[in-house]
C-alpha atoms as one frame of an Amber mdcrd trajectory, in Angstrom:
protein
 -75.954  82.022 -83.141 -76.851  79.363 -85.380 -74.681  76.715 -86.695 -74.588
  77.570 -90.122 -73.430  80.994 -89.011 -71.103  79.906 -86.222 -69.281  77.526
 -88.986 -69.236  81.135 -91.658 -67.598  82.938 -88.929 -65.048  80.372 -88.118
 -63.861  80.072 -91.944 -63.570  83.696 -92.450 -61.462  84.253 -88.988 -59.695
  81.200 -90.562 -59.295  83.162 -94.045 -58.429  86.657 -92.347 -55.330  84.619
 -90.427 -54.194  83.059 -93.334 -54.310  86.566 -94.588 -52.243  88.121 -91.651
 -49.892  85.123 -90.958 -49.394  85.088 -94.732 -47.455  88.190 -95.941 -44.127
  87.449 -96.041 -43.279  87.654 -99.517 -39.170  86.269 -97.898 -40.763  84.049
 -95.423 -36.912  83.770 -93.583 -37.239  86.934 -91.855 -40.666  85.951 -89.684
 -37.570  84.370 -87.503 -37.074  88.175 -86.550 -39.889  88.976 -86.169 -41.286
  90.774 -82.758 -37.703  89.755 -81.578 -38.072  92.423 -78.217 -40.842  90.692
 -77.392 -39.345  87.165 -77.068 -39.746  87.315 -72.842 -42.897  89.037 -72.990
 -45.368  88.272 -70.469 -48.419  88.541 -72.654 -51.029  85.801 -73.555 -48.898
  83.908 -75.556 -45.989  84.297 -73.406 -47.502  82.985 -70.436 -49.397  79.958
 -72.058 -45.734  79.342 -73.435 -44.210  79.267 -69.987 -46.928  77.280 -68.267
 -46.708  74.448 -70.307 -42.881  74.818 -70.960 -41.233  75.304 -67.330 -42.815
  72.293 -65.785 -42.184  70.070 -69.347 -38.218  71.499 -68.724 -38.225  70.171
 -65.406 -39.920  66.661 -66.061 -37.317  66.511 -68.876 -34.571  67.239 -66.887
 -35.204  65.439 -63.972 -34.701  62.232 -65.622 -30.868  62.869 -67.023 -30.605
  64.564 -64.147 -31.121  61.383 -62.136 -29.325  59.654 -64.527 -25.765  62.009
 -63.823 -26.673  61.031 -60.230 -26.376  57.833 -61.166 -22.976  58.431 -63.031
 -21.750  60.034 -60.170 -21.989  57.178 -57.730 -21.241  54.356 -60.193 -18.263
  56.361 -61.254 -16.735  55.972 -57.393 -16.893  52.557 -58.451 -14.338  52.489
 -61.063 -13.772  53.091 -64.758 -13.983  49.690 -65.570 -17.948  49.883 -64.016
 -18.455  54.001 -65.357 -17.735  52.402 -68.907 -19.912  49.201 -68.530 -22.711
  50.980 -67.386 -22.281  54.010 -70.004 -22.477  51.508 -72.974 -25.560  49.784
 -71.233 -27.282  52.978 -71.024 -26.494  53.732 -74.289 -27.954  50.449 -75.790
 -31.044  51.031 -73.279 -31.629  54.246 -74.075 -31.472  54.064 -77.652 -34.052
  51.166 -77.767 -36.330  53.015 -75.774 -36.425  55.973 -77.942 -36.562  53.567
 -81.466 -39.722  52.163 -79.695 -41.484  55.416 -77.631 -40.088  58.423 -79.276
 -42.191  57.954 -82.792 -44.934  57.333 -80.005 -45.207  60.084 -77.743 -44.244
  62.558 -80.581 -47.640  62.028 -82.405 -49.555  61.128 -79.022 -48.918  64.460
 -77.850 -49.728  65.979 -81.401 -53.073  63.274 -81.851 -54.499  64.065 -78.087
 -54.346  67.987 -78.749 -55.787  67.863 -81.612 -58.784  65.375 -80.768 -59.223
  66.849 -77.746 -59.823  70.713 -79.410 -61.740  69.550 -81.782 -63.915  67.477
 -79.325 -64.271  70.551 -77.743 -65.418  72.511 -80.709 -68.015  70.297 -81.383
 -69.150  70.662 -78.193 -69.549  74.597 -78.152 -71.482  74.277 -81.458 -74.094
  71.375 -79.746 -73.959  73.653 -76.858 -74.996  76.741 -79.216 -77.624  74.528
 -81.483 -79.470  73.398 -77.837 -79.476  77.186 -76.630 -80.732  78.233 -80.036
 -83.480  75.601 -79.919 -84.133  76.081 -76.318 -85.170  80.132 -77.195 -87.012
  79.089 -79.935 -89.414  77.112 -78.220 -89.306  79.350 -75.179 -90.408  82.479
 -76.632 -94.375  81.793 -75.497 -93.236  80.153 -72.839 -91.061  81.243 -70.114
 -91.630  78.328 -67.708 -90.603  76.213 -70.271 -87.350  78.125 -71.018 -86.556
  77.707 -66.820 -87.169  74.002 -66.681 -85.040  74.143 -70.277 -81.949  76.194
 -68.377 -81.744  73.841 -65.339 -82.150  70.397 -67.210 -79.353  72.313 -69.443
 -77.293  72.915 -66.157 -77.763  69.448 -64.748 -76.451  67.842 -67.790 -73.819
  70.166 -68.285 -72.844  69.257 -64.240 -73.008  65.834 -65.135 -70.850  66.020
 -68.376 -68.173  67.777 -66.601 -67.913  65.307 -63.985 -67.309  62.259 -66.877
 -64.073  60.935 -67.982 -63.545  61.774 -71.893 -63.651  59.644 -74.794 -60.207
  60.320 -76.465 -59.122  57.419 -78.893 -56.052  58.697 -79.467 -54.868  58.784
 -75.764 -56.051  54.908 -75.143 -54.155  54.373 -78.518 -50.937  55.330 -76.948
 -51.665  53.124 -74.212 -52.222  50.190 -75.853 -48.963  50.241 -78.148 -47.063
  51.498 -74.912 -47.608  48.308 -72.949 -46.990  46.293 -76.032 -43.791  47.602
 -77.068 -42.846  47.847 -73.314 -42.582  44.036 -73.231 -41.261  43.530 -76.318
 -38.373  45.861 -75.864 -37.818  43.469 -72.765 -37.675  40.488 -74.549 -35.621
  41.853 -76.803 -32.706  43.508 -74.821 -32.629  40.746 -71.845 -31.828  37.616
 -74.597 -29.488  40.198 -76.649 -27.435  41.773 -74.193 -24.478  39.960 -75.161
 -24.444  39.914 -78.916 -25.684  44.200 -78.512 -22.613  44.691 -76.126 -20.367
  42.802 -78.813 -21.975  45.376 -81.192 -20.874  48.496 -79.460 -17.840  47.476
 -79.065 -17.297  45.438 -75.693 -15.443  42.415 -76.612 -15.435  38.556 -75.351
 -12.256  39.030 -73.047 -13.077  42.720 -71.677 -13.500  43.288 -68.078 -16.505
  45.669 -69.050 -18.513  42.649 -70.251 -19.899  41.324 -67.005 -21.065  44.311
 -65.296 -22.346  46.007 -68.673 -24.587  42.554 -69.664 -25.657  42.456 -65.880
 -26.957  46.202 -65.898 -28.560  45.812 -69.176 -30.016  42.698 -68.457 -31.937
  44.305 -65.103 -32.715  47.739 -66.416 -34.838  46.212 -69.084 -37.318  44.539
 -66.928 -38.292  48.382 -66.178 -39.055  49.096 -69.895 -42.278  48.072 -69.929
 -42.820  50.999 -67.058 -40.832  53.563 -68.982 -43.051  53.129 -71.989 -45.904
  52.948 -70.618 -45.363  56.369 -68.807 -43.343  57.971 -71.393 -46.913  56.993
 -73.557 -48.739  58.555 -71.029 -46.752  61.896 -70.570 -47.565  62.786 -74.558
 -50.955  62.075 -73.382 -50.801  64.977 -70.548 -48.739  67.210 -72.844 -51.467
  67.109 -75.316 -53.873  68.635 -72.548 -51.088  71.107 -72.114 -50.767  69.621
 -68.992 -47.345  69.149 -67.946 -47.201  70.072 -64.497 -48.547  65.823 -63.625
 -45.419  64.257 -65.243 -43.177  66.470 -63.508 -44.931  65.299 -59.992 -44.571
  61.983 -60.920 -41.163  62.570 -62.406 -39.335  64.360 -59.089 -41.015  61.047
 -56.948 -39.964  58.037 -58.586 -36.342  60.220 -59.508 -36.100  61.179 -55.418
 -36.902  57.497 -55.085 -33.825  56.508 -57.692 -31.609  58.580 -55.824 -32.200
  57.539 -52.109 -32.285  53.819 -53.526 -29.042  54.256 -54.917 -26.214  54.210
 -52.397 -28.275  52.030 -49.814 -28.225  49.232 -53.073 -24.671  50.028 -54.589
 -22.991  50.651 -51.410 -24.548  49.823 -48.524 -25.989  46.314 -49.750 -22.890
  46.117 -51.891 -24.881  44.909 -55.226 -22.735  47.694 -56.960 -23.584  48.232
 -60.801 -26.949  46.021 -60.145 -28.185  47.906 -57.252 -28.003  51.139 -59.669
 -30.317  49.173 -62.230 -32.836  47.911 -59.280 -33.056  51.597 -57.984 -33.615
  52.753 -62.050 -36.404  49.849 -62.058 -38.114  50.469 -59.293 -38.416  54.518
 -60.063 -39.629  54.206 -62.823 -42.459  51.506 -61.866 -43.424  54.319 -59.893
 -43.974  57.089 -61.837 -46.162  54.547 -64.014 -48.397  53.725 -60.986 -48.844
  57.700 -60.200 -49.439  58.812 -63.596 -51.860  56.013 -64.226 -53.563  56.539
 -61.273 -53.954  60.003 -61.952 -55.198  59.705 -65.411 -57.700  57.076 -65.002
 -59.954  59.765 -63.428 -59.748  61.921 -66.466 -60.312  59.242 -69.389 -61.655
  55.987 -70.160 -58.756  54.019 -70.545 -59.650  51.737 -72.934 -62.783  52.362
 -75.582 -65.562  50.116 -75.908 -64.150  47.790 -78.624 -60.668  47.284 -80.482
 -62.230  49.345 -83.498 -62.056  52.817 -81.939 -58.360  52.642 -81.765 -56.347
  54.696 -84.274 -54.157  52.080 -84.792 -53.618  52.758 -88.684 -53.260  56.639
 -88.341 -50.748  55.700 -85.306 -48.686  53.157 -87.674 -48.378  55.648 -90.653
 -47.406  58.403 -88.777 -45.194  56.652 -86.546 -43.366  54.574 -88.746 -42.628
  58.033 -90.406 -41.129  58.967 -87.017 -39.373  55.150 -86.544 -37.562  56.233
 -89.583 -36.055  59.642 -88.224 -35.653  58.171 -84.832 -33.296  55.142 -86.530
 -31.208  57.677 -87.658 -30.848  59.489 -84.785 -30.157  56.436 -83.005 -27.479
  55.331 -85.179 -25.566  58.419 -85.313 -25.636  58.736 -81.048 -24.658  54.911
 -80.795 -22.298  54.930 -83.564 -20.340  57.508 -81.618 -20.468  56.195 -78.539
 -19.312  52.516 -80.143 -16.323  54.505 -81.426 -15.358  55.824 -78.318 -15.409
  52.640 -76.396 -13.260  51.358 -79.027 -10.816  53.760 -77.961 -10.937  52.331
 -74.239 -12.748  52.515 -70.764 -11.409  55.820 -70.107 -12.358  57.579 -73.088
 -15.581  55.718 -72.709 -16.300  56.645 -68.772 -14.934  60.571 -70.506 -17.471
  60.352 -73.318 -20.317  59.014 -70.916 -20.200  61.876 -68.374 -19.807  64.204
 -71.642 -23.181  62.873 -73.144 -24.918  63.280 -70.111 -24.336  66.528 -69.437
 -24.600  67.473 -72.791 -28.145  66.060 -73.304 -29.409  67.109 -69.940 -28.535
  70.720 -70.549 -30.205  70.184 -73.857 -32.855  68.952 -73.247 -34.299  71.908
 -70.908 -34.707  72.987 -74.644 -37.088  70.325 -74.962 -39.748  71.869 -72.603
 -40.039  74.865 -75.364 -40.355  72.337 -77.797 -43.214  70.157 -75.702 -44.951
  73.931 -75.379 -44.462  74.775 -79.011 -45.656  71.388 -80.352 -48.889  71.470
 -78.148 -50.053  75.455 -78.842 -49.260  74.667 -82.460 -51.467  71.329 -82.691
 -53.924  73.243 -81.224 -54.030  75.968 -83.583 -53.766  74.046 -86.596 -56.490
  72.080 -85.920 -58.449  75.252 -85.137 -56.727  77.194 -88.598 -55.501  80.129
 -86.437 -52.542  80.343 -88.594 -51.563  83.830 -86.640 -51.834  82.468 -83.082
 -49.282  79.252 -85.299 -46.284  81.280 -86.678 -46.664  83.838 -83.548 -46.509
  80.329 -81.168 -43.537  78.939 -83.660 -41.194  82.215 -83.582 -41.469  83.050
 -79.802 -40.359  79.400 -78.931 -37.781  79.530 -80.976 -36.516  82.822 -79.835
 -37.105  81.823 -76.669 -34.492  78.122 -77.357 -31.437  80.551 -78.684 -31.725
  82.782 -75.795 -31.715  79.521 -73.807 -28.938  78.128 -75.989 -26.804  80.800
 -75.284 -27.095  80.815 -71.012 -26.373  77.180 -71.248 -23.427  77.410 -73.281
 -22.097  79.496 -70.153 -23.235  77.423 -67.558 -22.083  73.806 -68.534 -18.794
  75.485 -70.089 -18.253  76.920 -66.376 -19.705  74.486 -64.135 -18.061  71.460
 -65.896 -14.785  72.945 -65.887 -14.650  72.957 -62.294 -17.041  69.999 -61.406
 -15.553  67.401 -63.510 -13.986  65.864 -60.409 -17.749  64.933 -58.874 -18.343
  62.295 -61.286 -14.734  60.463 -61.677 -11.823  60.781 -59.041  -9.544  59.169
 -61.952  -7.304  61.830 -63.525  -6.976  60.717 -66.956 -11.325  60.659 -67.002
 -10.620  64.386 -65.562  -8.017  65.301 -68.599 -10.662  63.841 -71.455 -13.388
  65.195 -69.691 -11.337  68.458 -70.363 -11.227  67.867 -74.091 -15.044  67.860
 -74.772 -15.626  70.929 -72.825 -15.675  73.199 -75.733 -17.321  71.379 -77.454
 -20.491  70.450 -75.073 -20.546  74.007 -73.882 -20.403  75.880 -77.754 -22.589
  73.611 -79.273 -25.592  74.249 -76.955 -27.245  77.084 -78.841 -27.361  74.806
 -81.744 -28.582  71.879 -79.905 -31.326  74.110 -78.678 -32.596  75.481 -81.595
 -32.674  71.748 -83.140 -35.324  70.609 -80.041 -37.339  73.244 -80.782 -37.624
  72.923 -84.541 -38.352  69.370 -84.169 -41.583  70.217 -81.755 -42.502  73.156
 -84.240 -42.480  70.540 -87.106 -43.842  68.110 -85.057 -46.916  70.701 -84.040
 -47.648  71.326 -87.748 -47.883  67.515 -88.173 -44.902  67.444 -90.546 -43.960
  64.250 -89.643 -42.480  63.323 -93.699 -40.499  65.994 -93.603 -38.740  65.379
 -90.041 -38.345  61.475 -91.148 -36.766  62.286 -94.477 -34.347  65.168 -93.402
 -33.386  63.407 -90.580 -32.114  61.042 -92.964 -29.932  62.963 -95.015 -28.874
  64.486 -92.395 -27.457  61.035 -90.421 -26.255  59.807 -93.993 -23.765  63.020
 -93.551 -23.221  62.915 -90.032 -21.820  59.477 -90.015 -19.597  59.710 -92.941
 -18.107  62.862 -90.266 -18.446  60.326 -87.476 -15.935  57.680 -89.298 -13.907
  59.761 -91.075 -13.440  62.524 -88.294 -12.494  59.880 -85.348 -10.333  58.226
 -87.397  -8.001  60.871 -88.148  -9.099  63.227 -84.365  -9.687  60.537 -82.380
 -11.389  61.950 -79.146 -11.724  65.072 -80.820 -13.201  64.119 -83.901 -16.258
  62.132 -82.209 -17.085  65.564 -80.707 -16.355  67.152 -84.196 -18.774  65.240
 -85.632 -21.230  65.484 -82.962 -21.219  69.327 -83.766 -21.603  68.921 -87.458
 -24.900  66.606 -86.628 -26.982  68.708 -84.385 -25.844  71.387 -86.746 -27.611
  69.920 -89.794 -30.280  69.380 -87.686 -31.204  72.809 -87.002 -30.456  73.933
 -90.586 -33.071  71.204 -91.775 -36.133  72.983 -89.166 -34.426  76.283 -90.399
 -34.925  75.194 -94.179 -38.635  74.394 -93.540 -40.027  77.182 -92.333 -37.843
  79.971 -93.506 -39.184  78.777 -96.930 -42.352  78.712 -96.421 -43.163  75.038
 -97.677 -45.429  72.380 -96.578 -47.395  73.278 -93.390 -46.034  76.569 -93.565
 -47.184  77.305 -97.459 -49.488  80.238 -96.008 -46.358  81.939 -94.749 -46.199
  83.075 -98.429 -49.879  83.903 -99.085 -50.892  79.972-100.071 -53.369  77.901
 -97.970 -51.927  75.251 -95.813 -51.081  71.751 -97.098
């Protein structure tokens, strides 16, 4: 086939699923659509699952090590649980103001380079067999020296590391916003502390500024293999983050009582075993994907740095909004003490943890649907979009039972200190019901972030904190304890509705939902 005919074909396949993908006149009810089908184990179903249930893991394993952590800094005291609670928070929020806009359009930037790499190497590889039976009609000897010089370089090819811009893009600003999220947190601790609400005479001072001060010599690791996970995601290959992942997190956790207990460093033997994790992972995944790339392209000009910067400052946008309405209500609840802090902090945790398993139908989502928007299979995009979303309520719904059950009864293995216990008891509800909704919000943002909607996310997200911490003031002010979690509810609530809003209208990305062409 020649290339002018290869590129008719792919346009009119393109047309025809613009056609089929394209005929809800109500574009709100493709959310129901092949509903009994949403465990299926058909193409789609398993390409779903392969990416998604090693993503979930890799996801989880980190918060996972994390609630480890909790549980043996919490035998410490309240005094350390709360210190090391508002550190995280401080850490963790950084981290995702710097990586999050990053690996979101990494993972979106490698897929689609890399499919459309791959495209244009089918059609060379069609326009050399088309040329090779050309000339080989009156010659068949020709045509056999033709096929094995074709083999040989085809051997050779597959054996070379690929040229994807995008991936040593990632890299690049990793490493650089590793160290400057490093400089930043060690000579800030204090004044960042003072911000969330620890004040000058406190006994949570100390410990917190110690932990925080450690932790962030790690950052330039966690970026760096954050950076690099998007990378592997975009290759739909999550199953090398999560063997990374479970190593350096085993590491964490065997590191962790022999350095708070055993060498007595307490709080700063949790933030050398963090450290020294995460190092790891870095070193495996690096190692790993140095065999299947050129790290670095042959001059500064072949980085994407401009198409990174608009789209990610997009992204800083939504992420700064997220980040204030997560640290504003943890700032309110240490305000209310270090036991409604150490409460809040073992709340959090679980409640992102279980959430984010969520995430690993969001990582598949985002990945199928880069893929198939680069490649206008706008079928194979809404099919990808609704079964992952199906998929996140069912999700929603078993989790809701699980953490409403299992932290009921296994409160007690993160804090031995009643009145923890008793608050702990107060946000139960609230972590458990909320999980459906929590779901469904992860996997709207990788559906939007598939489609490359990046405005959208950025500017919703907005509105949507503007609200959220109007609730936050207002709500703990007159609740307390309560209303933090109130609040909490009404945010990832407006979260969902915005991803809901999108697509259920059928505008931007999702135009030929309703019979238009894809902005």
């Amino acid at each position: 086939m020649s290339m002018i005919q290869h590129s008719w074909r792919y346009h009119l396949m393109a047309d025809q699923n613009a056609d089929d993908a394209g005929k809800w006149k109500f574009p709100v009810f493709v959310f129901f659509q092949d509903v009994r089908n949403v465990f299926k184990r058909d193409e789609l179903g398993l390409e779903i699952m392969r990416i998604a249930l090693p993503a979930a893991l890799a996801l989880a394993a980190d918060p996972i090590a994390s609630l480890i952590d909790t549980a043996f800094i919490g035998h410490l005291g309240p005094v350390e649980m709360a210190a090391v609670g508002v550190s995280i928070a401080i850490f963790n929020q950084a981290s995702k103001v710097t990586i999050f806009p990053l690996v979101s359009i990494t993972t979106s930037f490698v897929a689609e380079e890399d499919t459309v790499n791959t495209d244009h190497h089918h059609l060379d590889l069609e326009k050399a067999s088309d040329t090779t039976n050309i000339n080989a009609i009156d010659d068949k000897s020709s045509k056999i020296k033709a096929d094995e010089a074709k083999t040989c370089v085809s051997n050779v090819e597959s054996k070379e590391k690929r040229h994807i811009s995008s991936a040593s893009t990632a890299l690049v600003l990793g490493l650089v916003l590793g160290i400057i999220q490093t400089i930043f947190l060690v000579f800030l601790a204090k004044p960042l502390l003072r911000l969330m609400g620890v004040k000058l005479g406190s006994p949570m001072l100390e410990p917190a500024e110690r932990y925080l001060s450690i932790r962030s010599l790690g950052a330039p690791a966690v970026l760096l293999s954050l950076a690099m996970q998007g990378i592997f995601r975009g290759f739909k290959d999550t199953k090398t983050p999560l063997y990374a992942i479970v190593i350096g997190d085993l590491t964490n956790i065997i590191l962790d009582p022999i350095l708070i207990f055993v060498c007595r460093w307490g709080v700063s033997g949790a933030a050398i075993a963090h450290v020294l994790s995460q190092y790891l992972i870095t070193l495996i995944l690096f190692s790993k994907l140095a065999t299947q790339i050129v790290i670095l392209p042959p001059s500064l000009k072949h980085l994407q740095l401009k198409k990174f910067l608009k789209n990610g400052s997009l992204l800083l946008t939504r992420v700064i909004a997220v980040t204030i309405c997560v640290t504003l209500a943890a700032s309110l609840a240490a305000r209310f003490g270090s036991t409604p802090m150490a409460a809040f902090q073992i709340s959090l945790q679980v409640w992102l943890t279980s959430s984010l398993l969520a995430d690993g139908l969001a990582v598949a989502g985002q990945a199928i649907l880069a893929c198939a928007f680069a490649e206008k299979d706008y079928k194979k995009a809404t099919a990808a979009a609704i079964r992952v979303l199906q998929m996140g309520f069912v999700l929603g719904i078993g989790l809701a039972v699980l953490v409403g059950v299992g932290l009921q009864f296994g409160s007690g293995i993160f804090s031995k200190d009643k009145n923890v216990i008793h608050m702990i008891a107060i946000g139960i509800p609230f972590v458990a019901a909320t999980q459906p909704i929590n779901s469904l919000a992860f996997v709207f943002d990788g559906v939007n972030f598939g489609a490359s909607d990046f405005a959208y996310s950025a500017y919703s997200m907005v509105l949507v904190s503007i609200v959220s911490i109007g609730s936050l003031f207002l709500l703990s002010k007159a609740k307390g304890f309560i209303g933090i979690w109130l609040a909490l509810t009404i945010y990832m609530g407006l979260r969902t509705f915005a991803g809901f809003w999108r697509m259920g209208t059928g505008t931007g990305p999702w135009g030929f939902l309703k019979g238009r062409s894809s902005s």
